[in-house]
C-alpha positions, 0 to 999 in steps of 0.5 A: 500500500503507497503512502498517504500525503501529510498535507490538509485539504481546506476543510483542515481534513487529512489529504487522502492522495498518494504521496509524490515526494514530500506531499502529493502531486497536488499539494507540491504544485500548489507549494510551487505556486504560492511558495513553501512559506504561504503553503505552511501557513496556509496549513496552519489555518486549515488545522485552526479552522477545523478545530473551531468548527469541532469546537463549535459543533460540540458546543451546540451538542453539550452547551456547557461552559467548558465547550464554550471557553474551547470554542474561543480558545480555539478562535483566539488560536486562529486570530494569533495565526493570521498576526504571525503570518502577516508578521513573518510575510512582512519581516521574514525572509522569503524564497521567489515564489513567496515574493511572487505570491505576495506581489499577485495578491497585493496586485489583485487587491489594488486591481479590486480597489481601481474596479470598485471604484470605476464602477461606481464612477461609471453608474454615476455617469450613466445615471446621469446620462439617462436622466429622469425623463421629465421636462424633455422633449423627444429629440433630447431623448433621442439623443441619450439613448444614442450615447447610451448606446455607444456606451454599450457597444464600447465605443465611448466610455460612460465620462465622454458619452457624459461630456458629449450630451451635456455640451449638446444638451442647451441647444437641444433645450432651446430648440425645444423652448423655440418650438413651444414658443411657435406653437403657443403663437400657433394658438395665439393666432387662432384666437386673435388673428394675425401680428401686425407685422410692422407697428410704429411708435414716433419715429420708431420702430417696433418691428422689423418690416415683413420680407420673405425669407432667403433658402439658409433661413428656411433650410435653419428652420427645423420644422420648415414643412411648416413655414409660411414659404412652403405652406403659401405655394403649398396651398396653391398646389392643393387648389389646383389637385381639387380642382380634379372633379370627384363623383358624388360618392367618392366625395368625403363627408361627415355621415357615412364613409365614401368609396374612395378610402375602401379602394385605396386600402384594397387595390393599392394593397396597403400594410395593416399600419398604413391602412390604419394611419390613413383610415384614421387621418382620411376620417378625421374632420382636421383643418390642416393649415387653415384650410377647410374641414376635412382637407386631407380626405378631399385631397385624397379624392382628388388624387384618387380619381387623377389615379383610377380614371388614367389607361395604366393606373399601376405605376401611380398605384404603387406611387401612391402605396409607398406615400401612404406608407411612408406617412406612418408616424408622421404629422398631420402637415407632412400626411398631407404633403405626401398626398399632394406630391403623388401628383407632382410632376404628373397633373398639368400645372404642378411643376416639380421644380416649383412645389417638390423640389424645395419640400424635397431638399428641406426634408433631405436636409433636415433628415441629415441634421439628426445624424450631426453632432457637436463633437464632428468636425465642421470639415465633417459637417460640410462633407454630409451636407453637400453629400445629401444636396448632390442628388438634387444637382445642386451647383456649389453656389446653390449649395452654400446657403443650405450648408451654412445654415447647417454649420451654423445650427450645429456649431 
């Protein structure tokens, strides 16, 4: 029968392995590993510790005063190990891998002290990166969930997303303070009628004189779907779609619904969320623009009788598909472009250089200036913009006004 290693197992149990020399092949490469000095030592307060727990267990059986004084005699043995231990690491002499041991687990802790401290600094950034929600609006939003995402694909760390939004972020808020404002002079001009435009006091002037915007004032708007520019030729372009005749039962009306929504749905083949949008804007009585009651549905018959009454309806159709679809989740003002531009280029008397193309090019630029960031070169900025201005055949003098005012805005 082999001999029996001498060593303790970590339970401060007999090692039953076979001995390989002085111990077992397991205990002599844990001894070359964390060196013969920690290896005694880590003996020692195995033996310590199993003496503990038997004094514990017969203490729980006998409960009596002897059982509990062995208990903290055999505690008090444990703590004077661990003080002697750290005593001979620091003062006594050691072999190499004494000192490398000593040296791994001096690095782990100050490498678990750096780790907790990180990851509290990095749940602090990230706290504040993703905010409370409240008081913001949805491009704000938008914009945190784009950081945070950055972050989580590790492409920025949590402080540089952090330092990124928060240099972004005012001009995030006064855009949205402006965009309050409008809609509150929205109302106001409801209830009251239109500013006057040009007051005078004395010799002085309240306000500056009305004149009509130029295209880098337009294209700094954000919402210039919505300027009076766009809405005046707008409208004239809508007068001349109505001016298509609709028969009496594909005319829109508040008492029943006509024929025109139900062969749209059908014969153009719309998606269940396409339908949906357009059944609910096509029955809705709302006055996009100032225009009459129920503008939308009355466009929408105009343009579907142009479609239907053509020899080869298929390609419009398809035309006419895609707007509706693209209309998904957009507002009441951009549905009803979509309808009014199926047309353009088609209907005698809508020129598409006039009506589409600016609509067009505000769009492009607009879709563009939510991909732009202050932490981008103006270099950067420029290259985009005239990127997305190319497929319109812009010349580079054309172009200037729009890209200016995209810098600008940014900057």
């Amino acid at each position: 029968m082999s001999a029996i290693c001498n060593a303790y197992t970590c339970k401060g149990t007999n090692c039953t392995r076979p001995l390989a020399g002085e111990y077992c092949q397991v205990h002599l490469n844990s001894m070359k590993m964390i060196g013969p000095m920690r290896f005694r030592h880590n003996q020692e307060r195995y033996i310590a510790a199993r003496k503990i727990n038997d004094a514990r267990n017969k203490h729980i059986d006998e409960k009596t005063p002897q059982t509990w004084t062995a208990m903290l005699v055999a505690t008090a043995e444990l703590n004077g190990l661990n003080s002697q231990h750290a005593n001979e690491r620091r003062m006594g002499p050691h072999t190499l891998a004494d000192q490398q041991s000593y040296d791994r687990l001096s690095s782990r802790l100050h490498s678990r002290k750096e780790i907790r401290a990180g990851i509290r600094e990095h749940e602090n950034f990230m706290y504040q990166l993703r905010g409370d929600g409240r008081d913001e609006d949805a491009d704000t939003r938008l914009q945190r969930l784009h950081y945070i995402r950055m972050v989580d694909i590790g492409e920025m760390t949590s402080r540089q997303a952090l330092e990124l939004f928060n240099r972004i972020r005012p001009r995030l808020v006064r855009e949205w303070r402006d965009i309050e404002e409008d809609y509150r002079g929205e109302r106001d001009y409801e209830a009251f009628g239109p500013p006057i435009p040009h007051a005078v006091d004395g010799d002085n002037y309240l306000a500056e004189p009305p004149r009509e915007r130029t295209l880098a004032e337009i294209a700094a708007d954000r919402q210039n779907i919505h300027t009076s520019e766009v809405v005046k030729k707008f409208k004239d372009m809508i007068e001349l779609i109505r001016k298509i005749e609709v028969p009496e039962e594909y005319r829109w009306n508040m008492t029943k619904v006509s024929k025109t929504m139900a062969e749209i749905i059908s014969e153009c083949e719309l998606t269940p969320q396409a339908a949906w949008q357009f059944s609910s804007k096509y029955c809705a009585a709302d006055t996009i623009y100032d225009m009459e009651e129920g503008i939308f549905g009355k466009l929408m018959d105009s343009v579907w009788q142009h479609v239907k009454n053509l020899e080869d309806p298929a390609s419009l159709k398809r035309i006419v598909k895609e707007e509706l679809e693209m209309n998904i989740g957009t507002c009441a003002q951009g549905n009803l472009t979509r309808v009014a531009n199926i047309l353009v280029g088609i209907l005698d008397g809508l020129d598409p250089q006039e009506e589409s193309r600016l609509h067009k090019i505000g769009k492009a630029i607009n879709d563009v200036r939510r991909t732009l960031t202050m932490a981008m070169t103006r270099s950067e900025i420029v290259l985009a913009t005239m990127k997305v201005l190319v497929p319109f055949h812009m010349t580079a003098e054309e172009m200037k006004p729009w890209v200016d005012a995209v810098v600008d805005s940014v900057e």
